[in-house]
N, CA, C and O atoms as a MOPAC input file, in Angstrom:
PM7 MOZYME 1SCF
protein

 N    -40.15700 1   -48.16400 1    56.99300 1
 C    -41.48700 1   -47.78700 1    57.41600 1
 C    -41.49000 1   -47.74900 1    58.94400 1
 O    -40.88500 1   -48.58900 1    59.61000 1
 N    -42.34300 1   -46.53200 1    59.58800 1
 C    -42.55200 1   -46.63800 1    60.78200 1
 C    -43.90900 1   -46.40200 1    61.80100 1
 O    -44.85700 1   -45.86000 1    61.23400 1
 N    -44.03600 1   -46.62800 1    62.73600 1
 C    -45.06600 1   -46.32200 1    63.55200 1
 C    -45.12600 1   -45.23800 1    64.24700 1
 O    -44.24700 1   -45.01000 1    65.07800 1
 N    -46.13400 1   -44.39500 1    64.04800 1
 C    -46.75000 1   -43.62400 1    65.25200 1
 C    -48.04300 1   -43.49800 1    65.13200 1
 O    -48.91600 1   -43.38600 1    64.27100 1
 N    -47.81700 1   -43.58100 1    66.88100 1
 C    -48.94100 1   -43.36200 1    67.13400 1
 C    -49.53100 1   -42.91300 1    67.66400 1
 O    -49.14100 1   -42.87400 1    68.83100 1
 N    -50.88000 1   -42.21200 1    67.41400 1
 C    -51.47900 1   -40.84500 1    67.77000 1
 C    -52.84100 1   -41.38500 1    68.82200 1
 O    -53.38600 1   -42.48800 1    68.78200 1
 N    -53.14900 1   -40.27900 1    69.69700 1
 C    -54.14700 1   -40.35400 1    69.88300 1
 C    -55.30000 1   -39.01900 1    69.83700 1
 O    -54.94000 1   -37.84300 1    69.79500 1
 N    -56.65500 1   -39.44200 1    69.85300 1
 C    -57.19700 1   -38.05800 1    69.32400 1
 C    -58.16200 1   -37.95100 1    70.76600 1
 O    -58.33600 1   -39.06100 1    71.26800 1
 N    -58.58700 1   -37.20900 1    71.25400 1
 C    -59.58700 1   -36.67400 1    72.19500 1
 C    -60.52300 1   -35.78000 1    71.88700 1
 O    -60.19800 1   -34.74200 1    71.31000 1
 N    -61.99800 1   -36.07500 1    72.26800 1
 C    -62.84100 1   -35.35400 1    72.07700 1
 C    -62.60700 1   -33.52800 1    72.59700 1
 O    -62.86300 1   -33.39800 1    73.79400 1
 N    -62.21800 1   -32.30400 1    71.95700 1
 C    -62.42000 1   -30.94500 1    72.49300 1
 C    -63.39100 1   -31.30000 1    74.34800 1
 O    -63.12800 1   -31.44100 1    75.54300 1
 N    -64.82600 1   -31.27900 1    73.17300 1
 C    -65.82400 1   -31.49500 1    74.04400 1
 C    -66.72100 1   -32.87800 1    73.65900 1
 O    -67.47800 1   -33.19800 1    72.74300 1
 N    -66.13200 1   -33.59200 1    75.04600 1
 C    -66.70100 1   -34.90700 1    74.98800 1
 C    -68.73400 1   -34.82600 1    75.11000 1
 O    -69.17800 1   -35.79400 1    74.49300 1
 N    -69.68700 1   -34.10600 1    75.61200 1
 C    -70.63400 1   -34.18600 1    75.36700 1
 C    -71.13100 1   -33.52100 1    73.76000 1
 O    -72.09200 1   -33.92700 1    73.10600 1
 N    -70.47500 1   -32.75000 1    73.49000 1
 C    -70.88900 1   -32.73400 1    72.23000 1
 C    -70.20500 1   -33.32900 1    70.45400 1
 O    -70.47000 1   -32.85900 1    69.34800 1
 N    -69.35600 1   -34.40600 1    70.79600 1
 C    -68.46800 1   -34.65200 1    69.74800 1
 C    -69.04800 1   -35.79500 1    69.24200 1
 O    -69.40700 1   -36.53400 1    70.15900 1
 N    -69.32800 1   -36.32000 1    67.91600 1
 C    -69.97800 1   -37.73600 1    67.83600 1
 C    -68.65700 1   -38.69900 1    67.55100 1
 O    -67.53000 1   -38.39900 1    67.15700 1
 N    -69.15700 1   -39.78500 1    67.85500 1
 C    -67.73000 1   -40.77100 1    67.59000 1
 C    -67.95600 1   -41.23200 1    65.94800 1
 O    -69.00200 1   -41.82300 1    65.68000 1
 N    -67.18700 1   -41.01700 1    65.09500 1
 C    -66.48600 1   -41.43400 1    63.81900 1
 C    -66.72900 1   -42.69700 1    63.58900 1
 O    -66.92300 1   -43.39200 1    64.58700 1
 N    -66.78000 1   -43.26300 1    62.42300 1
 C    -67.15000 1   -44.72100 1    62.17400 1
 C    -65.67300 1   -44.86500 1    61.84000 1
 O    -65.07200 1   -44.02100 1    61.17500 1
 N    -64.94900 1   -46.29000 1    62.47200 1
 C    -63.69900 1   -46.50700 1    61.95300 1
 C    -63.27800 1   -46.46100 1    60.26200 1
 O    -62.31400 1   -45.90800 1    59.73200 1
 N    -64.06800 1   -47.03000 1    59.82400 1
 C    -63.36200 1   -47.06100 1    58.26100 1
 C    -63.26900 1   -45.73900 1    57.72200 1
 O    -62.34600 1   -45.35200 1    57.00500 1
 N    -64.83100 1   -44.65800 1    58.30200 1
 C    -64.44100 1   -43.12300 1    57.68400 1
 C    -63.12800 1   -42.42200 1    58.19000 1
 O    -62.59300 1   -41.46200 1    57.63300 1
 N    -62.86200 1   -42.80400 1    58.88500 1
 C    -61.72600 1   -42.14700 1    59.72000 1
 C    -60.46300 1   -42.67300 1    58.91300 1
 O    -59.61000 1   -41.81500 1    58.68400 1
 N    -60.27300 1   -43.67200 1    58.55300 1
 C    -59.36000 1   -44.45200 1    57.40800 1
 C    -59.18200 1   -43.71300 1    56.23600 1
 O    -58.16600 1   -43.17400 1    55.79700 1
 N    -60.66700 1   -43.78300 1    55.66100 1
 C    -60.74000 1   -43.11300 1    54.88300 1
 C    -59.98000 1   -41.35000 1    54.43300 1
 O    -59.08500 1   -41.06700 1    53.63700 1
 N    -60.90100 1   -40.38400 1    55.43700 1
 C    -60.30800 1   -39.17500 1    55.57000 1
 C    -58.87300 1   -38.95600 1    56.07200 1
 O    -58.47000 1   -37.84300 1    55.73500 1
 N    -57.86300 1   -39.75600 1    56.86000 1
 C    -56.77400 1   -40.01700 1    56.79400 1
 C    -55.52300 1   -40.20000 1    55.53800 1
 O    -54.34900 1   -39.84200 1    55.62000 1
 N    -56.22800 1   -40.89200 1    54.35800 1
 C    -55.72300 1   -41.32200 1    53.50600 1
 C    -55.99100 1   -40.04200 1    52.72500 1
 O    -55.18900 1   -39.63900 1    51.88300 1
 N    -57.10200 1   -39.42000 1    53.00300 1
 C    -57.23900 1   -38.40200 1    51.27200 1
 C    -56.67600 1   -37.19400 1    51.80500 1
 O    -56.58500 1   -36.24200 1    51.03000 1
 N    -56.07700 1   -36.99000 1    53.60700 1
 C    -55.35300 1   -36.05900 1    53.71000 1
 C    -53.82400 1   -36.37000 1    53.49300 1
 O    -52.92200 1   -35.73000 1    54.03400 1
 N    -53.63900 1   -37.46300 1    52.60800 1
 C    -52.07100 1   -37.69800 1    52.86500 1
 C    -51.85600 1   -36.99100 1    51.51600 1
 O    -52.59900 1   -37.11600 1    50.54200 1
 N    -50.92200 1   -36.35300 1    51.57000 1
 C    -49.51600 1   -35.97200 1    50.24500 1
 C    -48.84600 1   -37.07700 1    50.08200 1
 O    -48.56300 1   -37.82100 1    51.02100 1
 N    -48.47100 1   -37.32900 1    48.66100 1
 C    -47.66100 1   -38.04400 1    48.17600 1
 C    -46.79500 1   -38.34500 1    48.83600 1
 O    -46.63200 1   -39.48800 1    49.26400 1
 N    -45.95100 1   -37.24800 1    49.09000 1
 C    -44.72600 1   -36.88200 1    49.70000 1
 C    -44.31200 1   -37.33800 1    51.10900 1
 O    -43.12300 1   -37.45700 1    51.40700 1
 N    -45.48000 1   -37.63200 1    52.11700 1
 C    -45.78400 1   -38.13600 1    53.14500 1
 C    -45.35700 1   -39.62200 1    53.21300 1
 O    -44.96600 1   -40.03800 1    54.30400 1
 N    -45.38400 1   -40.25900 1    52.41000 1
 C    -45.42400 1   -41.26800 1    51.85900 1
 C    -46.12600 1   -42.46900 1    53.26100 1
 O    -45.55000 1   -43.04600 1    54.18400 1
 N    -47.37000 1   -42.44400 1    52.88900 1
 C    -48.44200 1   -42.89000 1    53.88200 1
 C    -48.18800 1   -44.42300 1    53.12000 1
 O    -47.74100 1   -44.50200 1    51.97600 1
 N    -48.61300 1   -45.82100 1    54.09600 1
 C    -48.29300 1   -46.64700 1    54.07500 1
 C    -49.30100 1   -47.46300 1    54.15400 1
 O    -49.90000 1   -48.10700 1    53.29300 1
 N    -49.50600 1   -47.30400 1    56.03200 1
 C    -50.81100 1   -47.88800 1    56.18700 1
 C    -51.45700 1   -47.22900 1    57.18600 1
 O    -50.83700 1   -46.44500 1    57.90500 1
 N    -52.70100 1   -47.45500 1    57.33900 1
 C    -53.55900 1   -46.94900 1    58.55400 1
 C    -53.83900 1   -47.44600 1    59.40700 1
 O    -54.08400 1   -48.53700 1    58.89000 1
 N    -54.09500 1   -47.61800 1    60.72300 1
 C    -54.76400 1   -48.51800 1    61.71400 1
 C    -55.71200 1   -47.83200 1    63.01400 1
 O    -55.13400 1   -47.27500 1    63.94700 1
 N    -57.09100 1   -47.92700 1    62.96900 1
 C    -57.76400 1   -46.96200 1    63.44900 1
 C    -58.84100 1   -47.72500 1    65.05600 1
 O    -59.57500 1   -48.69600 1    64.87200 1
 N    -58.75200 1   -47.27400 1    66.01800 1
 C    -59.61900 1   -47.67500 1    67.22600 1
 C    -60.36600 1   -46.85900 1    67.56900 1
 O    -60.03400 1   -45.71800 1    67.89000 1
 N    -61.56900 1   -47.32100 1    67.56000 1
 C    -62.37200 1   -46.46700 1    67.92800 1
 C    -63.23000 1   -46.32200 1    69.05000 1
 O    -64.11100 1   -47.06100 1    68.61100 1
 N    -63.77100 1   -45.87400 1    70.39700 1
 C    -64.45000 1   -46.26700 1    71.96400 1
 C    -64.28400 1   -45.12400 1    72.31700 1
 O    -63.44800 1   -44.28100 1    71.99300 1
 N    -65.39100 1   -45.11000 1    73.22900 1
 C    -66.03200 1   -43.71600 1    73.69500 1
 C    -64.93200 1   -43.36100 1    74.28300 1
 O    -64.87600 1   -42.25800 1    73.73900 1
 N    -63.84000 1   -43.38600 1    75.06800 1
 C    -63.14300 1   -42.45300 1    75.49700 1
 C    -61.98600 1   -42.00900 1    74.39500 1
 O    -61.01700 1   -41.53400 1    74.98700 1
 N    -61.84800 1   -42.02800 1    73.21900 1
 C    -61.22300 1   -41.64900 1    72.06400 1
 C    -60.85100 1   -42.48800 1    71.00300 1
 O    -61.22500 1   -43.66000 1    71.04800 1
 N    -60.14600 1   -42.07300 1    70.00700 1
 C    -59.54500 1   -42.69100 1    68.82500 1
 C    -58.05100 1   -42.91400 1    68.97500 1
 O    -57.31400 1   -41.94600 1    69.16800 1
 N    -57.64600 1   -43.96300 1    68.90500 1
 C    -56.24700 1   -44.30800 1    69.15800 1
 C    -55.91600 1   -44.72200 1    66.77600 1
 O    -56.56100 1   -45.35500 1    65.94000 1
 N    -54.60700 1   -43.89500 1    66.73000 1
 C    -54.57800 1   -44.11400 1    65.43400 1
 C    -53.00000 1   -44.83600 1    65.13800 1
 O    -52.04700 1   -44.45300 1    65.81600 1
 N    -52.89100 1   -45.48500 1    64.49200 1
 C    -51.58100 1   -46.03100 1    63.92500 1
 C    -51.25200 1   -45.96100 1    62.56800 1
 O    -51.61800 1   -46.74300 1    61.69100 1
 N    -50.21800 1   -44.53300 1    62.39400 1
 C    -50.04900 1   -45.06700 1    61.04600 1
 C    -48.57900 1   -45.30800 1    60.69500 1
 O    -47.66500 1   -44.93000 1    61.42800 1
 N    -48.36900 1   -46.03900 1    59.38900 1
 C    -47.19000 1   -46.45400 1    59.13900 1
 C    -46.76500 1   -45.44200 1    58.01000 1
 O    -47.68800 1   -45.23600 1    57.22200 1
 N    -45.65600 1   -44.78900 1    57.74200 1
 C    -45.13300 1   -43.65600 1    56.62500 1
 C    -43.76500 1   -44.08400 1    56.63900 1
 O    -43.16100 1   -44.50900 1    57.62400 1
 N    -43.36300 1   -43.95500 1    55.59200 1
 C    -41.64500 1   -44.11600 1    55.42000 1
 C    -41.11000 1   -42.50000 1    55.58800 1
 O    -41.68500 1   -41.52300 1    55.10800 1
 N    -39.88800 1   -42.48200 1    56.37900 1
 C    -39.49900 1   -41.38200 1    56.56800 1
 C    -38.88400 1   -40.85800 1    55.09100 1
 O    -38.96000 1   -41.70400 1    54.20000 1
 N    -38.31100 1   -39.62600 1    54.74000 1
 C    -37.55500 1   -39.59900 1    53.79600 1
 C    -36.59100 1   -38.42500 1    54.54900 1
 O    -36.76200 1   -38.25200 1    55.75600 1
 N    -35.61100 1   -37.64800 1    53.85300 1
 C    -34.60800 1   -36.87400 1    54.13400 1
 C    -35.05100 1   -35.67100 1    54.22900 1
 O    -34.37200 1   -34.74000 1    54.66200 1
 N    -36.47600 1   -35.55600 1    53.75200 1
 C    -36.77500 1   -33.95900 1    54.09800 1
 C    -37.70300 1   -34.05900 1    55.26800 1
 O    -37.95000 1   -33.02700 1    55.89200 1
 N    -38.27000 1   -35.25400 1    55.64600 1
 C    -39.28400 1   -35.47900 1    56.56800 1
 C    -39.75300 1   -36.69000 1    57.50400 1
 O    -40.27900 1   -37.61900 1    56.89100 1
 N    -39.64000 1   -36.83200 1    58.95600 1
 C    -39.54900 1   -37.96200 1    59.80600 1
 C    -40.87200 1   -38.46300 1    59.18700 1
 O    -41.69600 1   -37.64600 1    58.77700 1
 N    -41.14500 1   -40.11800 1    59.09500 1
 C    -42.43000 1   -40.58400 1    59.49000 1
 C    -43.38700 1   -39.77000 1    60.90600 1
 O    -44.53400 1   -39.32700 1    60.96000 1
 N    -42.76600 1   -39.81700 1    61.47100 1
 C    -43.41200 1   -39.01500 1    62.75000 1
 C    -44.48200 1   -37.23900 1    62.73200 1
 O    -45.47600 1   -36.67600 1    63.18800 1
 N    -43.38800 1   -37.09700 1    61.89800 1
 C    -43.87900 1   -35.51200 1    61.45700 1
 C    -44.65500 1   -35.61700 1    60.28100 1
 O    -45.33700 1   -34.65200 1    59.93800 1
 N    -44.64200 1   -36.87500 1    59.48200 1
 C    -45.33100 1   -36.88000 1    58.32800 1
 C    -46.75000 1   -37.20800 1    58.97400 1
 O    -47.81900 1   -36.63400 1    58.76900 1
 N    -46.53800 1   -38.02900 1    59.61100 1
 C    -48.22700 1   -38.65100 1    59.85300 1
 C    -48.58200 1   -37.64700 1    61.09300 1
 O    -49.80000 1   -37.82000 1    61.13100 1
 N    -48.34900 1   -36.88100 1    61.94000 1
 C    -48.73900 1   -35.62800 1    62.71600 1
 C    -49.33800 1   -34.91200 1    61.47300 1
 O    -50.56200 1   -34.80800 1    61.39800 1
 N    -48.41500 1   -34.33600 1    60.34100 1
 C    -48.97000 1   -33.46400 1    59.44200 1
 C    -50.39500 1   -34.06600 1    58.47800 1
 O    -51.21400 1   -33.42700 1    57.81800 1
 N    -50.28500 1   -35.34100 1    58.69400 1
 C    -51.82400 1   -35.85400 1    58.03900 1
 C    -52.82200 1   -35.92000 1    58.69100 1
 O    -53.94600 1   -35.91800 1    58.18700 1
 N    -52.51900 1   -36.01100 1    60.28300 1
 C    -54.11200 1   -36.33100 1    61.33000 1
 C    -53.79200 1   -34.28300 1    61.55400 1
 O    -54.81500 1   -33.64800 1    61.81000 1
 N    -53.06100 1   -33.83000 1    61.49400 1
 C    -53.43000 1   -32.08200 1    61.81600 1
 C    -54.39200 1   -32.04800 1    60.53500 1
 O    -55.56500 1   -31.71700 1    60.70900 1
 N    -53.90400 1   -32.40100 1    59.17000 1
 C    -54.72300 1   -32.18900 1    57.78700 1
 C    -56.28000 1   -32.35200 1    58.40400 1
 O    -56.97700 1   -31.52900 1    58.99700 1
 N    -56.59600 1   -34.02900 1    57.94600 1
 C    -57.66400 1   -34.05300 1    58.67500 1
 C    -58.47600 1   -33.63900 1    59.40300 1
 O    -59.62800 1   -33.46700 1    59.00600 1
 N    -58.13900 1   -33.39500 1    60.53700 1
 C    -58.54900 1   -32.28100 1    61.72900 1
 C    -59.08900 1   -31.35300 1    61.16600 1
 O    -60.22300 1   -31.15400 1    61.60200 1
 N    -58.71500 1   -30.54700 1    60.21600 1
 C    -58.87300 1   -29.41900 1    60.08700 1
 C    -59.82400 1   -29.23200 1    59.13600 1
 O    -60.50900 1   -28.21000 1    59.18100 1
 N    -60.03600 1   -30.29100 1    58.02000 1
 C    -60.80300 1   -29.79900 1    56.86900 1
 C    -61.73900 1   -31.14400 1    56.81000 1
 O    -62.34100 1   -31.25700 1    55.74200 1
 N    -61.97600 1   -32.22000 1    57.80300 1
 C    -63.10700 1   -32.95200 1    57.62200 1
 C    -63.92400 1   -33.15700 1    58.70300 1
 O    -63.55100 1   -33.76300 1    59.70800 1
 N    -65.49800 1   -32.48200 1    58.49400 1
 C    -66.28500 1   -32.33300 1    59.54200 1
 C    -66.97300 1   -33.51700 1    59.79700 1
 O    -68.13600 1   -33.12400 1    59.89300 1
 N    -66.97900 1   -34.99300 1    60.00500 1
 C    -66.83800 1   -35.99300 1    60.51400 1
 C    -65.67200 1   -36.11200 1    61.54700 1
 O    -65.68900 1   -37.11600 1    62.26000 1
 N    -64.87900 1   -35.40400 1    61.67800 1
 C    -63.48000 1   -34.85700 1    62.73700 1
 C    -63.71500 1   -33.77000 1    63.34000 1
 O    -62.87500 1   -33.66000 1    64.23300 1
 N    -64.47300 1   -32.82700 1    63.32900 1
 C    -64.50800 1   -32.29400 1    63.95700 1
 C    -65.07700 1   -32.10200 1    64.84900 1
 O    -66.23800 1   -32.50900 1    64.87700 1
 N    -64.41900 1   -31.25000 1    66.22500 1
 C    -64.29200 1   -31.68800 1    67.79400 1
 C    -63.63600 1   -32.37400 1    68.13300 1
 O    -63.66900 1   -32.63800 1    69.33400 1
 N    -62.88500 1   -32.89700 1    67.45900 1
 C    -61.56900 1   -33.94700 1    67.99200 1
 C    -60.33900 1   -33.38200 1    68.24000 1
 O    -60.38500 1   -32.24300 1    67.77500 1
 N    -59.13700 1   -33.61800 1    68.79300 1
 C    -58.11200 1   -32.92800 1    68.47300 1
 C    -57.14800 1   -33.60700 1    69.24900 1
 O    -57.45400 1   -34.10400 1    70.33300 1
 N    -55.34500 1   -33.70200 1    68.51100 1
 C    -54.87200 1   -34.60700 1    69.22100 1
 C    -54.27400 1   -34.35300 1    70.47600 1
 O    -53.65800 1   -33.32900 1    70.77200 1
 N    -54.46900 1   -35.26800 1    71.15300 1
 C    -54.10300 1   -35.22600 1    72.49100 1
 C    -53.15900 1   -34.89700 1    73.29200 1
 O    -52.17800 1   -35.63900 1    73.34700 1
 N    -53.21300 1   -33.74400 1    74.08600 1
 C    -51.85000 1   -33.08300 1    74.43700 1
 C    -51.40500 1   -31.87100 1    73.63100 1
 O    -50.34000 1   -31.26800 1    73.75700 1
 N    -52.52500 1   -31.58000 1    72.66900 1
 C    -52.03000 1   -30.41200 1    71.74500 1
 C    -53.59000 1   -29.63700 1    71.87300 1
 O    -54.67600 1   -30.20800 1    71.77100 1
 N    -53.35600 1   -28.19300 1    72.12300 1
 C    -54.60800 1   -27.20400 1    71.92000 1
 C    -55.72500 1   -27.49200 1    70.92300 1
 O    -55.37700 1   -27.96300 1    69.84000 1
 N    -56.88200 1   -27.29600 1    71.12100 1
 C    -57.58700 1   -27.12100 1    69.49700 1
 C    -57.15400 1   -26.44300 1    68.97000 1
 O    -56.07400 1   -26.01100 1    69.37200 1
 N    -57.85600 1   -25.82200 1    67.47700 1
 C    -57.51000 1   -25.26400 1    66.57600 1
 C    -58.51800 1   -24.05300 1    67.07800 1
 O    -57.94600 1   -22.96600 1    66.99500 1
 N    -59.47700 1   -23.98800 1    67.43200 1
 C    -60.27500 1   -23.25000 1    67.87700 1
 C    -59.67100 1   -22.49400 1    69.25200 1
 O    -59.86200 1   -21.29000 1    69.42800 1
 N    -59.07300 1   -23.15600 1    70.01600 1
 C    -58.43000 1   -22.67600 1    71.24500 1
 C    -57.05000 1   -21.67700 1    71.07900 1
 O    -56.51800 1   -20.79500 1    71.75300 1
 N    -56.75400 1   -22.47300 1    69.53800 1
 C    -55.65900 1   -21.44300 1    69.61200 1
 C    -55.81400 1   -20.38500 1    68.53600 1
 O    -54.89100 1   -19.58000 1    68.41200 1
 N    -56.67400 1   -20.31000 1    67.89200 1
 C    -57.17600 1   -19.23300 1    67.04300 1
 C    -58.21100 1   -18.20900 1    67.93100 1
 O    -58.55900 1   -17.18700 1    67.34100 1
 N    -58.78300 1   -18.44500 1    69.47200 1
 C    -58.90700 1   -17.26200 1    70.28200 1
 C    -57.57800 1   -16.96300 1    70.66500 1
 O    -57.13800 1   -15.82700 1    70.48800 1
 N    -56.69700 1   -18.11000 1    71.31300 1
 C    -55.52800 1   -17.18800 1    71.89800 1
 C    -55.06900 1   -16.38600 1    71.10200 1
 O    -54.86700 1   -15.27700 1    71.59800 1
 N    -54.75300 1   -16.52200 1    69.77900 1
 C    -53.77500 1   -15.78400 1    69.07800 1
 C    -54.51500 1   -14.26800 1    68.64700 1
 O    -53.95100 1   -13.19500 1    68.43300 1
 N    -55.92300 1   -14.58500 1    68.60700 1
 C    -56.80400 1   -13.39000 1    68.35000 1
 C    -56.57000 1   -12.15600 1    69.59900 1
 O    -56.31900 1   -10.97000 1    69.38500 1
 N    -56.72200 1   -12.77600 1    70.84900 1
 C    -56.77400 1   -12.46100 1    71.82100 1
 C    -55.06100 1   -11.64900 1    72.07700 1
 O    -54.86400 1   -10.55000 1    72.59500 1
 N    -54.33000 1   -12.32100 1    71.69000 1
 C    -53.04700 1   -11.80700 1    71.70500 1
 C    -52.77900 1   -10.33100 1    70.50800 1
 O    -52.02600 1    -9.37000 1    70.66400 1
 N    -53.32200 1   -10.51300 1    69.83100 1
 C    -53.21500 1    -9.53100 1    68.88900 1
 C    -53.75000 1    -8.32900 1    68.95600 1
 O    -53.24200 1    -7.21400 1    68.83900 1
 N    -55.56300 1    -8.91100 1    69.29300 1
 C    -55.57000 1    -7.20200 1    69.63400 1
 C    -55.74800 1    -6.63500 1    71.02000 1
 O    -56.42900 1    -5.63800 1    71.26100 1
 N    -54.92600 1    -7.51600 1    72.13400 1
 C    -54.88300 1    -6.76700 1    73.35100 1
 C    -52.91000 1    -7.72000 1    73.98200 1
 O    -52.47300 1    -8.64400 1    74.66800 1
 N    -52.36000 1    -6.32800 1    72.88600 1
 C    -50.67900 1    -6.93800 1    73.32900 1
 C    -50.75400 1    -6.98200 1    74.79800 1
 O    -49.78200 1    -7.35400 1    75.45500 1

């Protein structure tokens, strides 16, 4: 089993509400796949962001690291108690669905 750990940042900090820790636990867990093999959760929560820890056992098709990235991207994406958040150091989903729009129809 291993650790990573993520952190999340508000898009837009005046308009993002802060998450109640246990929901955030919660929606974490019901974005995990089996396959992920999610372990445990550990969640902080304060106005300047969400610091997350989770524990996943790696397996041979997939790092712990990349497993639990692929569960807080899950999240992110399909629970609106999360949304406006996004992890830190990585584009929104919104930011990069103009770029790519933007790329497409003006090569």
């Amino acid at each position: 089993m291993e650790l990573t750990l993520i952190a999340l940042t508000p898009a837009d900090p005046v308009a993002v509400r802060l998450p109640d820790r246990r929901r955030i636990v919660d929606l974490l867990w019901a974005a995990a796949a089996p396959g992920e093999r999610l372990e445990h959760v550990s969640v902080q929560v304060n106005p300047r962001g969400i610091r997350l820890g989770m524990f996943a056992v790696a397996t041979p098709e997939l790092t712990a690291r990349a497993a639990a990235l692929a569960i807080c991207r899950r999240a992110l994406a399909t629970s609106p108690p999360l949304s406006g958040w996004r992890i830190a150091g990585e584009p929104s989903l919104r930011q990069d669905v103009i770029r790519n729009t933007t790329r497409q129809e003006h090569p």
